[in-house]
C-alpha positions in Angstrom: 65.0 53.9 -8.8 63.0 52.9 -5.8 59.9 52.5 -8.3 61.6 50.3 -10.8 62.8 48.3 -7.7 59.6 48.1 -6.7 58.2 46.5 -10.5 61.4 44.3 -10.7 60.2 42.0 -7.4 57.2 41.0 -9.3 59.4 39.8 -12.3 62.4 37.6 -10.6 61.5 34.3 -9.9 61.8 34.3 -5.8 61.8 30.9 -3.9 58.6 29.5 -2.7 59.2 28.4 1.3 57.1 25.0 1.5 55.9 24.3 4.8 58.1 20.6 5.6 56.0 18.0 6.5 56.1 15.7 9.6 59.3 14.7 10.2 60.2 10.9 10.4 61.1 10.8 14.0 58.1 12.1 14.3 55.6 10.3 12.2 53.8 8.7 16.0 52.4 12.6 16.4 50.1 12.3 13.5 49.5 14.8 10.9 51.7 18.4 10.9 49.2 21.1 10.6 49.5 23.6 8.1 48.9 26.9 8.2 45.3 26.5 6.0 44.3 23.5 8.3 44.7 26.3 10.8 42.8 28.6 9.7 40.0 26.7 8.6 39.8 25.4 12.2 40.1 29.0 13.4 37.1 30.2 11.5 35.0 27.7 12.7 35.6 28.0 16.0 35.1 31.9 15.7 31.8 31.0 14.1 30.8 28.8 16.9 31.9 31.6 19.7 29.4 34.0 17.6 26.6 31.9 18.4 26.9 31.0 21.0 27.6 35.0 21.9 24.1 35.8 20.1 22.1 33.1 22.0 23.4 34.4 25.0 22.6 38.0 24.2 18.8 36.6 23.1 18.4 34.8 26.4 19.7 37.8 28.6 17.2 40.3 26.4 14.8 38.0 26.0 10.9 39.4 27.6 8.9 36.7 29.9 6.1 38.3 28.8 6.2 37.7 25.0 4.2 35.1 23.1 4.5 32.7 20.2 2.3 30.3 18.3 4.5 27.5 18.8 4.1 27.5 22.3 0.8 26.1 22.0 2.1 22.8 20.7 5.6 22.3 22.5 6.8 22.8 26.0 10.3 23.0 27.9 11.4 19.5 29.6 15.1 19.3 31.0 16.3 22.3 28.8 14.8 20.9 25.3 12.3 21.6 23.4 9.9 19.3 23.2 6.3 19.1 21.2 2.9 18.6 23.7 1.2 14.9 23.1 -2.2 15.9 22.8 -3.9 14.1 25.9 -7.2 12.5 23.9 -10.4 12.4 26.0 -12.5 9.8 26.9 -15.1 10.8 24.4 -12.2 10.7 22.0 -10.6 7.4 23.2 -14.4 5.6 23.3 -15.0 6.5 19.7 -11.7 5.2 18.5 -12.1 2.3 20.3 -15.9 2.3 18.5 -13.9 2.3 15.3 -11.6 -0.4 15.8 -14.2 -2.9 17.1 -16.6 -1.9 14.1 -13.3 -2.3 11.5 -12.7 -5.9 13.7 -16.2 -6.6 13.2 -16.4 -6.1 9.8 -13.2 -9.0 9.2 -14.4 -11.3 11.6 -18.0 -11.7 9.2 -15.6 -11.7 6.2 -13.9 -14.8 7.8 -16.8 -16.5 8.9 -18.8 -15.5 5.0 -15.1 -17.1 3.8 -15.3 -20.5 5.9 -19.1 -21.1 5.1 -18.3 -20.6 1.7 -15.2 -23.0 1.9 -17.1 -25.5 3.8 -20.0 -25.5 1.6 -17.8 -26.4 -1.3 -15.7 -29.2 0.8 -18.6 -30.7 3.1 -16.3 -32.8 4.7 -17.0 -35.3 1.6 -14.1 -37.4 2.8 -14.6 -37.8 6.3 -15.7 -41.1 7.8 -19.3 -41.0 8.2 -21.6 -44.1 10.4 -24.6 -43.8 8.5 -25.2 -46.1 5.3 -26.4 -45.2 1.8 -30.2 -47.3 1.7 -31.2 -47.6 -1.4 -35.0 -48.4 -2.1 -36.3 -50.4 -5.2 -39.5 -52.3 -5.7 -40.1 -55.2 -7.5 -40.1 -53.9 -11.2 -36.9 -52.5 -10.8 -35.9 -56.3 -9.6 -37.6 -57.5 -12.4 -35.6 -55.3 -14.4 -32.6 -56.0 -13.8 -32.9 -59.7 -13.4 -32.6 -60.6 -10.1 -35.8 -61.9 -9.0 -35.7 -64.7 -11.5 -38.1 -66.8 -9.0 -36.6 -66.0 -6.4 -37.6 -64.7 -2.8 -37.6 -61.2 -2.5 -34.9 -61.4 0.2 -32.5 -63.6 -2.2 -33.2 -61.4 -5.1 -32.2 -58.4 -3.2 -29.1 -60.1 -1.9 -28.4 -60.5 -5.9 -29.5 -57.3 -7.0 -26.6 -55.3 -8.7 -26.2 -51.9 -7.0 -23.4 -50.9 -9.6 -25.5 -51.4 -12.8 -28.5 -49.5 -10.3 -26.1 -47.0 -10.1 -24.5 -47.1 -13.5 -21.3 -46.5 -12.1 -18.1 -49.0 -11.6 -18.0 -51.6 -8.8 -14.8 -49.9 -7.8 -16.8 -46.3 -6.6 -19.3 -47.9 -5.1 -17.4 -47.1 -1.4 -16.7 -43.8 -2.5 -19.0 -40.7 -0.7 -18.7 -38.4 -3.2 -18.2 -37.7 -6.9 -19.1 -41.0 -8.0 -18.6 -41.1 -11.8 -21.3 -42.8 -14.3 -19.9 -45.2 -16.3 -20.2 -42.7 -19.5 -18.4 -40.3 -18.0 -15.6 -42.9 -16.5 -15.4 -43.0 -20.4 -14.8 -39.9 -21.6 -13.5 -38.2 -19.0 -9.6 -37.9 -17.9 -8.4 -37.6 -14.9 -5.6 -36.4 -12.9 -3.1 -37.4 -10.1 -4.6 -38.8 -7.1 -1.7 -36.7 -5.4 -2.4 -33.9 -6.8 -5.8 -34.2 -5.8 -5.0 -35.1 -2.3 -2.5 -32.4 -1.8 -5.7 -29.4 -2.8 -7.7 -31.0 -0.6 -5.4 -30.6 2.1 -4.8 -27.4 1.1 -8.3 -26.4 1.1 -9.0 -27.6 4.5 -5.5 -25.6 6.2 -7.1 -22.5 4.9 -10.4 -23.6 6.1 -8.8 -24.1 9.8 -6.5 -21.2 9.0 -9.8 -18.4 8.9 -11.8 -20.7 11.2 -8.9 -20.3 13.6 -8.6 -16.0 12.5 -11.9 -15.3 13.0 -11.8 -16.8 16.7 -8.9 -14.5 17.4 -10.6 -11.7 15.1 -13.8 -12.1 18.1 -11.6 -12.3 21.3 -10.3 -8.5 19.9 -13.8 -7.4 19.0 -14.8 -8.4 23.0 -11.6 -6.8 24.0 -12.5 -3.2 22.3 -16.1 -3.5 22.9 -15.3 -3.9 26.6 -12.8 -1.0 27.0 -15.5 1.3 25.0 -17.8 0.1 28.2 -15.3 0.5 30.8 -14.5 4.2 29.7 -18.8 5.1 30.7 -19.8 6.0 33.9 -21.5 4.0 36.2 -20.7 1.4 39.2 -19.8 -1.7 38.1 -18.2 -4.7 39.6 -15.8 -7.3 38.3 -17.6 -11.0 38.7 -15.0 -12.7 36.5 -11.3 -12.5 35.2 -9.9 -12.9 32.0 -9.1 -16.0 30.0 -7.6 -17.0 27.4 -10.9 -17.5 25.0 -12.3 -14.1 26.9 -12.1 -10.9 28.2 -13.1 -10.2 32.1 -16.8 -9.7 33.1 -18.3 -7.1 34.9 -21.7 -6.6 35.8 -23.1 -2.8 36.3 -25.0 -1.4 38.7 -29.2 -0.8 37.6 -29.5 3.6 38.1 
């Protein structure tokens, strides 16, 4: 009878107790904690006290004595662990500092190649100039082009047309540069004065701009060299400070 008891409880429907939840009078508490909130925060803090239990028995066993690789590369500083910074010598420090100057070097003659290069192509075409374009002719060419006429040589060259000389427009004649022939005033087209003006200011920004780079490019280059000297031995003393367009000066000792 016991037995068939014993099967019948797993057939009748029994109550299932739910755990209430916070009550209203006490909703200010927070969250109720149920019983799997508890033991989820009951196995953790088991597994914590395990660790901490094993790194305590590690530390009390542990042998003074024994070695590891990684002690070669990391040290103990205010109870961390910490990896070594590899102190570089001076050999070390000189040939870096050989490396940077040469790497400096290298973009400061690319500037400079880069502003001959632009400056070449701008000349400074339209920049106010004091000298004068002289011409020279002799008296065929006045004969030529009908001047002379039996005139004086001074009066005929006072008459003498310098556009039709220079087969160009009266208009160019002030210009410096890129002074059209006549033919090509003809068939060529042109653009926007604007737009010219604006890539010609353009051009010389970036022509200041790496002008202006590779100053700062050799003031670095000075710097490294320097430090690269400073780092051999030798007596040396200090017979200038530093400025602005250079390092500080040192003159060394003759051995």
């Amino acid at each position: 009878m016991g037995k068939e008891g014993g099967n019948l409880r797993h057939i009748v429907r029994r109550r299932v107790h739910l755990e209430r939840p916070q009550p209203a009078a006490r909703k200010r508490l927070g969250y109720l904690e149920k019983h799997k909130d508890y033991v989820k925060r009951a196995k953790d803090y088991h597994k914590k006290e395990d660790t901490i239990k094993n790194l305590q028995n590690k530390a009390y066993f542990r042998n003074e004595d024994e070695y590891h690789i990684g002690m070669r590369t990391h040290e103990v500083k205010e109870g961390r662990t910490i990896k070594k910074v590899a102190a570089m010598t001076d050999d070390q420090l000189s040939l870096l500092d050989s490396q940077d100057a040469q790497y400096v070097s290298m973009r400061e003659q690319a500037d400079k190649k880069a502003v001959e290069k632009r400056a070449a192509s701008l000349h400074f075409l339209d920049a106010d100039k004091p000298n004068k374009h002289t011409i020279f002719v002799d008296d065929e060419e006045l004969s030529a082009s009908g001047s002379i006429g039996g005139k004086t040589p001074k009066k005929a060259l006072e008459n003498f047309d310098i556009a039709a000389h220079l087969d160009t427009h009266p208009a160019l004649l002030g210009k410096k540069s890129n002074r059209l022939r006549r033919q090509q005033l003809e068939t060529r087209t042109f653009t926007d004065s604007a737009e010219v003006e604006f890539g010609t200011k353009t051009a010389y920004r970036e022509l200041f701009h790496r002008q202006e780079r590779a100053k700062k490019l050799s003031r670095v280059r000075e710097e490294l060299e320097l430090r690269q000297h400073l780092r051999k031995k030798g007596k040396r003393t200090k017979i200038a400070d530093e400025t602005d367009e250079r390092p500080a000066q040192y003159k060394w000792a003759f051995e």
